[in-house]
C-alpha positions, 0 to 999 in steps of 0.5 A, spaced: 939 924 312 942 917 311 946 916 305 941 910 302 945 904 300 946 903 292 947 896 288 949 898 280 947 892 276 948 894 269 942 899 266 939 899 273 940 902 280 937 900 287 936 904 293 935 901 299 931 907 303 926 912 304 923 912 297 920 919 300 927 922 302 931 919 296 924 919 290 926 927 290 933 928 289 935 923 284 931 928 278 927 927 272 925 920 269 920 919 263 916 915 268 914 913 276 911 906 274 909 904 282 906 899 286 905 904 292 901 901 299 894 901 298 889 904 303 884 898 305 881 894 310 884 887 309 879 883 314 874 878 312 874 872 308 872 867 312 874 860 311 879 862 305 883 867 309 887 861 312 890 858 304 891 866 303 896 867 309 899 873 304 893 876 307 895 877 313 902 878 311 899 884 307 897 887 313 903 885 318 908 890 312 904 896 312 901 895 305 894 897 308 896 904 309 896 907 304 902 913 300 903 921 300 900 921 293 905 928 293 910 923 291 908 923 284 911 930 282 910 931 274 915 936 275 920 930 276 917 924 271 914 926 264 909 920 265 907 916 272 904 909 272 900 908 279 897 902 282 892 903 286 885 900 290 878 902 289 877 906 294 883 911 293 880 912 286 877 919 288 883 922 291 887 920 286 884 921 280 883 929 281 890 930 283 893 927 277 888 931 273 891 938 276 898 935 274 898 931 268 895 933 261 891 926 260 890 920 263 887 914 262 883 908 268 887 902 266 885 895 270 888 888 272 883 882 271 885 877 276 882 869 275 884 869 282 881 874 286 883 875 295 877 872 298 876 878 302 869 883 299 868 886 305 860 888 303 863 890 296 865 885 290 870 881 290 877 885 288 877 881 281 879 888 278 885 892 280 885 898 277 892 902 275 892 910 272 896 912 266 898 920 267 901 922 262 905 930 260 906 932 253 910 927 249 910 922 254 903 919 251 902 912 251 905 907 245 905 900 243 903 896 238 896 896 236 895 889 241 899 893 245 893 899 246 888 895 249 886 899 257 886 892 261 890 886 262 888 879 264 894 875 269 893 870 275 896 873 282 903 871 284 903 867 290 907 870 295 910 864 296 914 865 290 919 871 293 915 872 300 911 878 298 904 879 299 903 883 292 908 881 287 905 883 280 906 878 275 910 879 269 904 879 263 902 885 267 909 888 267 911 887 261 905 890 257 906 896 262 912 897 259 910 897 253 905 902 254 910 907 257 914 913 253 920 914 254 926 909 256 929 912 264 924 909 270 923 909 276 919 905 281 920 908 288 916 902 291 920 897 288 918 891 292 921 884 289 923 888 283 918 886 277 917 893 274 925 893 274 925 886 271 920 888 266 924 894 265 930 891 263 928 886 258 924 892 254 931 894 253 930 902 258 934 903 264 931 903 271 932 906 277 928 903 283 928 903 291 926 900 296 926 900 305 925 893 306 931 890 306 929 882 305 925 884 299 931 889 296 936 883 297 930 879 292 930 885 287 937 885 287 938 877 285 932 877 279 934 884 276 942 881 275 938 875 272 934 880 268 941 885 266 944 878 265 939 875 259 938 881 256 946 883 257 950 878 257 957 882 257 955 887 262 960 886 267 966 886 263 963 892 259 963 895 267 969 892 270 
């Protein structure tokens, strides 16, 4: 295998590889927080799909073909996050509940849904589990608890992704997972390590796409820069 290349920035590490190759030797976590590709039909939406050219970038990347859900190993995470569309819910809900001790359906609501129903509803919910072994239970205040939270889509034109999460939902995600290690092995542009780094836990992350690795790159060091301002002497 190839040695992935690694960036070290402070509480984080990035990994530019194959997230299946490099996610099991790197060992335990408290959490896999994952935005993995989504298994779907991206065709439709008519009129709109022309102002929606992440659509189309969606598919160009991949990102309509799915995951191995063998990815998510409770032997190597005491909790997982994991994004998912609808149609996977069948698959994956039985496999988290032979792995975890419980879990919970948690859902994003999106004021501004992709147009594309394709003889179903519009995507305005994206749902999300949270499996979790014991001791790794889900924690926050009490506003904090709630199963659902409410964030416009980000324009892909802000870090030319087609599903970059916003930080409303990441940090509440955050805030709900037990433990202070994280790893995201599909970390695209970096938003779940953002969010990571500004609740104060160490996060790992890797990503095979080069140009969006390099994205995640810059917006963790802004975060670790916010959060630890002397981290660089502290490293050096």
């Amino acid at each position: 295998m190839t040695t992935p290349h690694t960036v070290r920035i402070g509480p984080a590490t990035l990994y530019l590889g194959d997230a299946y190759a490099i996610r099991p030797t790197l060992g335990f976590f408290d959490a896999d927080v994952m935005d993995p590709p989504y298994e779907f039909n991206n065709s439709g939406g008519g009129a709109w799909r022309k102002a929606r050219g992440a659509s189309d970038q969606i598919v160009s990347e991949g990102l309509t073909e799915g995951f191995d859900r063998f990815i998510i190993n409770p032997m190597l995470c005491g909790a997982v996050m994991v994004f998912c569309h609808n149609d996977q819910l069948p698959r994956l809900l039985p496999y988290l509940d032979g792995s975890f001790h419980r879990f919970a359906l948690c859902v994003w609501t999106k004021p501004n849904p992709a147009p594309h129903r394709n003889k179903n509803y519009l995507p305005d919910l994206e749902p999300y589990l949270h499996a979790w072994n014991r001791g790794f239970h889900p924690v926050g205040e009490h506003h904090d608890m709630h199963r659902h939270v409410s964030a416009k889509s980000s324009p892909s034109k802000f870090y030319d992704h087609p599903t970059v999460k916003p930080d409303d939902v990441m940090v509440k995600i955050m805030a709900n997972v037990n433990g202070r290690t994280i790893c995201d092995p599909f970390m695209g542009t970096g938003s779940t390590g953002v969010a990571a780094i500004r609740l104060g836990k160490r996060f790992t992350g890797i990503e095979h796409n080069p140009k969006h690795f390099a994205t995640a790159v810059k917006r963790i060091t802004v975060a670790v820069d916010r959060r630890y301002p002397n981290w660089r002497n502290l490293a050096a």
